[in-house]
C-alpha positions in Angstrom: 0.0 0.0 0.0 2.7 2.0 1.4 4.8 1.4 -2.4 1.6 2.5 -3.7 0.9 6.0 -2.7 4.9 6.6 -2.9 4.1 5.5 -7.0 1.1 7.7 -7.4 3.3 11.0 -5.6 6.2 10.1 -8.0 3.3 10.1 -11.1 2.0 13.3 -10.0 5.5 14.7 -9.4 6.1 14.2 -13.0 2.9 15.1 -14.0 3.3 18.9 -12.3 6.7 18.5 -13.8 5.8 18.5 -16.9 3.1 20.9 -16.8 5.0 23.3 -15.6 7.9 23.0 -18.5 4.8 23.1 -21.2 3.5 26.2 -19.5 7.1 27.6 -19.5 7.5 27.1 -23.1 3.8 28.3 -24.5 4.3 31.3 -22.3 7.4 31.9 -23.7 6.5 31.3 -27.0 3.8 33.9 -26.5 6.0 36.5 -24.8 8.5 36.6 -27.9 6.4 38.9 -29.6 5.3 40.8 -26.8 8.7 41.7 -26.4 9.6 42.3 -30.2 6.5 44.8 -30.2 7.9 46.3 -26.8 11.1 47.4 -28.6 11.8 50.8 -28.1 14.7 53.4 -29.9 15.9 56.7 -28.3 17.5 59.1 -30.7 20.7 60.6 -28.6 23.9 61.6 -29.6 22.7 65.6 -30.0 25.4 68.4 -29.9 24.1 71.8 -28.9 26.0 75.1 -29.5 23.5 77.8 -28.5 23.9 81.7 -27.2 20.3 81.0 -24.7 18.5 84.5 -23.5 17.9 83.7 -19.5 13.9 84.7 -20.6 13.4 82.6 -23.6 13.7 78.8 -23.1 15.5 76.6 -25.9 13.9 74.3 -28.1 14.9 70.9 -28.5 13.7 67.6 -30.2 14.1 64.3 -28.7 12.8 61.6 -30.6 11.9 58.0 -29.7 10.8 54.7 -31.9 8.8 52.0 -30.8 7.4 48.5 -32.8 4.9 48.6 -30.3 1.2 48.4 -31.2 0.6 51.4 -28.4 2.3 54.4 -27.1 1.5 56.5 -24.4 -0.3 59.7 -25.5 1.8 62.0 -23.1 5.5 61.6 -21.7 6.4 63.2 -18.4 9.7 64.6 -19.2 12.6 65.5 -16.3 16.2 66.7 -16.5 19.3 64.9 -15.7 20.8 65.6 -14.0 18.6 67.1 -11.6 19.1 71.0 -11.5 21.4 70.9 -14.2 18.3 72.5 -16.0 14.3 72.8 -16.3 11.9 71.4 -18.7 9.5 74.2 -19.1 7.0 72.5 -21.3 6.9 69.9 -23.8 4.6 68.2 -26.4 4.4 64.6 -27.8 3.3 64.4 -31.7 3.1 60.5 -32.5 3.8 59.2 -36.9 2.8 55.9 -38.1 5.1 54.0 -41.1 4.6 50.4 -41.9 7.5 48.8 -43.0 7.2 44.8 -43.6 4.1 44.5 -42.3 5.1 45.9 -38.7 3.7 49.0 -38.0 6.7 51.6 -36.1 5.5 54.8 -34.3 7.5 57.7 -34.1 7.3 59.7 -30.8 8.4 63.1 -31.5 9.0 65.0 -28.3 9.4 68.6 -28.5 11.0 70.2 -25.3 11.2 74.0 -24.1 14.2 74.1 -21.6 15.9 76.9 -19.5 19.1 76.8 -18.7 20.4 78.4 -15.3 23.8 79.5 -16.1 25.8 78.5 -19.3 27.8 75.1 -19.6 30.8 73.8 -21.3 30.4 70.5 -23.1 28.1 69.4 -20.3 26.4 65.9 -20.6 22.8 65.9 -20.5 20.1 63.2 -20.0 16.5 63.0 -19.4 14.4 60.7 -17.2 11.5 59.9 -19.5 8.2 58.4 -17.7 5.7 56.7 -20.7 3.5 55.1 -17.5 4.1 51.7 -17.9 8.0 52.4 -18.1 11.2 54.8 -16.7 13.9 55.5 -18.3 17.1 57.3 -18.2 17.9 58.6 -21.9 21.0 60.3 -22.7 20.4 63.5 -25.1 24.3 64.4 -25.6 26.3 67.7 -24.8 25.7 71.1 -24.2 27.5 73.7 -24.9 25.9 77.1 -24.3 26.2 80.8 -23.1 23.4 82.4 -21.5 23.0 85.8 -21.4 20.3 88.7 -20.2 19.2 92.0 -21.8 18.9 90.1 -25.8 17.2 92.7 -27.8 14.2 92.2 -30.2 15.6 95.0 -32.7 15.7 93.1 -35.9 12.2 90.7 -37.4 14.1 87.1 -38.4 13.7 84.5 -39.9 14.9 81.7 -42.3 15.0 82.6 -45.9 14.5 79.0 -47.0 13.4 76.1 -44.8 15.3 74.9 -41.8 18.2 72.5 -42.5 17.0 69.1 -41.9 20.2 66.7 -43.2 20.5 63.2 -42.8 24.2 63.8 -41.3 25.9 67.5 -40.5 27.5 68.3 -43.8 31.0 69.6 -43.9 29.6 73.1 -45.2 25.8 74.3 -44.6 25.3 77.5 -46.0 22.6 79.4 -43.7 20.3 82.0 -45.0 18.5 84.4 -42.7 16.0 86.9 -43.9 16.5 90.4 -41.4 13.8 93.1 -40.9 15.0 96.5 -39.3 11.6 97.4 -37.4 13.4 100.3 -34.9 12.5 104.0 -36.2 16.7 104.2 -35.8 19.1 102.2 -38.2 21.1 98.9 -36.7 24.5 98.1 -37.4 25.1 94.3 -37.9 28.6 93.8 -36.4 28.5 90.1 -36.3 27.9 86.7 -34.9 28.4 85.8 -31.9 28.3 81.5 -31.0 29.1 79.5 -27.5 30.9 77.0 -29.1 33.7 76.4 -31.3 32.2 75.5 -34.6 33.4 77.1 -38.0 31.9 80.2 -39.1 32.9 81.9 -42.4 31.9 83.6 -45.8 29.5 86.1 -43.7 28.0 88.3 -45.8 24.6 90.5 -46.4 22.5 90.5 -49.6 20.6 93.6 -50.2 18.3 94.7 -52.7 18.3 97.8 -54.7 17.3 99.6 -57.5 20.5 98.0 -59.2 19.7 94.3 -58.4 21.2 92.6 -55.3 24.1 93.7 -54.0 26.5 91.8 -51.5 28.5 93.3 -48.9 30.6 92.4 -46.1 30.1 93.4 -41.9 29.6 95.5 -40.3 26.9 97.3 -42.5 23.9 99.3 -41.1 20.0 98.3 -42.1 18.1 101.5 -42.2 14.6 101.1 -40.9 12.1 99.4 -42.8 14.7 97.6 -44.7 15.1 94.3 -45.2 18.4 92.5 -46.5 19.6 88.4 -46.1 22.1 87.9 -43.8 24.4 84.3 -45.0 26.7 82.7 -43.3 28.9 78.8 -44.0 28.6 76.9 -41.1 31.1 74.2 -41.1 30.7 71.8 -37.7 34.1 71.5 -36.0 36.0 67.7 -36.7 34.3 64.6 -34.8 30.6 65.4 -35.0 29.5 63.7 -38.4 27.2 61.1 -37.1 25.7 63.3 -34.4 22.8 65.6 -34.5 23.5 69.7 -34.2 21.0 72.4 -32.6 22.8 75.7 -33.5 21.7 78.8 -32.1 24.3 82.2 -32.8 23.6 85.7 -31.8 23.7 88.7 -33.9 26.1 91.3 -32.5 24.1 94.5 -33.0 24.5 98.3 -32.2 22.2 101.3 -32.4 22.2 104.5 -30.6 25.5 104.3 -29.4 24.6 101.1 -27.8 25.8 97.9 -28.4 23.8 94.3 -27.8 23.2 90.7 -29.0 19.7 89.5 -30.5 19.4 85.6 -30.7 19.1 83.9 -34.0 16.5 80.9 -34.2 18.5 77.6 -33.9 19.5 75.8 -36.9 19.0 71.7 -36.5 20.3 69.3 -38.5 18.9 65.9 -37.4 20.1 62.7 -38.4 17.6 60.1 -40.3 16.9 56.6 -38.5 14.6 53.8 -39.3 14.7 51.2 -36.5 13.5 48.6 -39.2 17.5 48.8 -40.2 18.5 47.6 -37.2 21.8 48.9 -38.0 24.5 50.5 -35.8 23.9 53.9 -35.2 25.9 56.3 -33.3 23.6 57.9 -30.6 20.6 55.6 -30.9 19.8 53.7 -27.5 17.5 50.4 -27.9 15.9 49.1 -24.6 13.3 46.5 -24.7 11.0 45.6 -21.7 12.3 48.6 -19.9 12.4 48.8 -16.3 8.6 49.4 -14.9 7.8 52.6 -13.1 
């Protein structure tokens, strides 16, 4: 009897054994694509070079991938590391692209951030919150000068449409389109950056009555005039594969006084399609991230 009931535990034994190894297997069977769809991409490897007015926040773009079938619809956004700066506000636009019959989301975050004081080649990351996850991202470096008292003496803007390059070219010429709306004239004197990036072939297109002229700085826009202001940006060695937010001043004078008036950044942004899946400097992929 006794040989009995030790046979029968033994059986069952096996049996829960067993089940347990089938259970195992199905639910790892169904997990694999769980945790194919729950690959995320975070686009890092940025380079900032920005003159930043202490009452205007910068804008930056931080973009993330997923192959999942849902995203969150907002992403609470902090800085690291903490204090170094503040994320005043940001927004979260979301694009679809199918590509082999899995659909990818793009999760575009824009971000408005104040820095307290200016930085030299500083690191910067963000903790990103999207609910059912946290993460620490990295963004890149900073490099940035913040000054107070930035004028609003000139209207600017771009004369074409903002650079958007798969890679920072060697030579990106940059055209800006200047508006003189003071009742006094302003002398350009020239531009100012934080970092060390090249800067040449500065020049100022203005029209006439005898077509367009060039000439060189410093040169004085009479009020109501407008002129195109162009500039070669050439990103200093080593910064190829990275994305570049570049934001100069304009060195300006009028009435005996001299300031500096922010230009709006230029961004060159890197392409990236996760379906690759090739090596890409700057891109962090995290799968089944670490639950909030």
């Amino acid at each position: 009897m006794r040989e009995r009931r030790e046979g029968a535990l033994a059986v069952a034994v096996v049996a829960v054994l067993v089940a347990l190894a089938i259970g195992a297997w199905l639910w790892a069977r169904r997990a694999e694509p769980r945790a194919r769809e729950a690959e995320w991409w975070a686009q890092g490897g940025w380079r900032v070079n920005a003159i930043v007015d202490s009452g205007k926040p910068l804008m930056l773009t931080y973009n993330l991938w997923t192959a999942s079938t849902t995203a969150p619809d907002t992403l609470d956004v902090g800085p690291v590391p903490a204090g170094a700066f503040d994320v005043v506000d940001s927004t979260l636009t979301h694009e679809l692209d199918l590509e082999n019959r899995t659909t990818y989301q793009l999760c575009r975050l824009a971000l408005s951030v104040r820095f307290p004081r200016s930085y030299r080649d500083q690191r910067i990351g963000f903790l990103v919150n999207g609910g059912p996850w946290k993460r620490i991202l990295p963004y890149g470096r900073v490099t940035c000068r913040v000054i107070r008292g930035a004028v609003d003496w000139l209207d600017v803007s771009f004369a074409s449409s903002e650079i958007q390059e798969p890679l920072v070219m060697r030579e990106n010429v940059v055209a800006l389109q200047l508006r003189n709306g003071t009742k006094a004239p302003v002398r350009i004197l020239g531009l100012w950056q934080a970092g060390d990036d090249g800067i040449s072939g500065v020049r100022v297109r203005v029209a006439g009555t005898r077509g367009v002229a060039d000439v060189r700085l410093p040169f004085a826009l009479k009020p109501g005039q407008t002129a195109v202001l162009e500039y070669v940006l050439r990103p200093h060695p080593g910064t190829v594969e990275e994305g570049l937010v570049f934001q100069p001043a304009l060195v300006l004078a009028s009435g005996g006084v001299q300031r500096l008036e922010v230009m709006p950044p230029v961004v060159i942004e890197r392409s990236f399609a996760p379906w690759q899946r090739h090596a890409a400097a700057g891109i962090v992929e995290f799968v089944e991230a670490a639950p909030s």
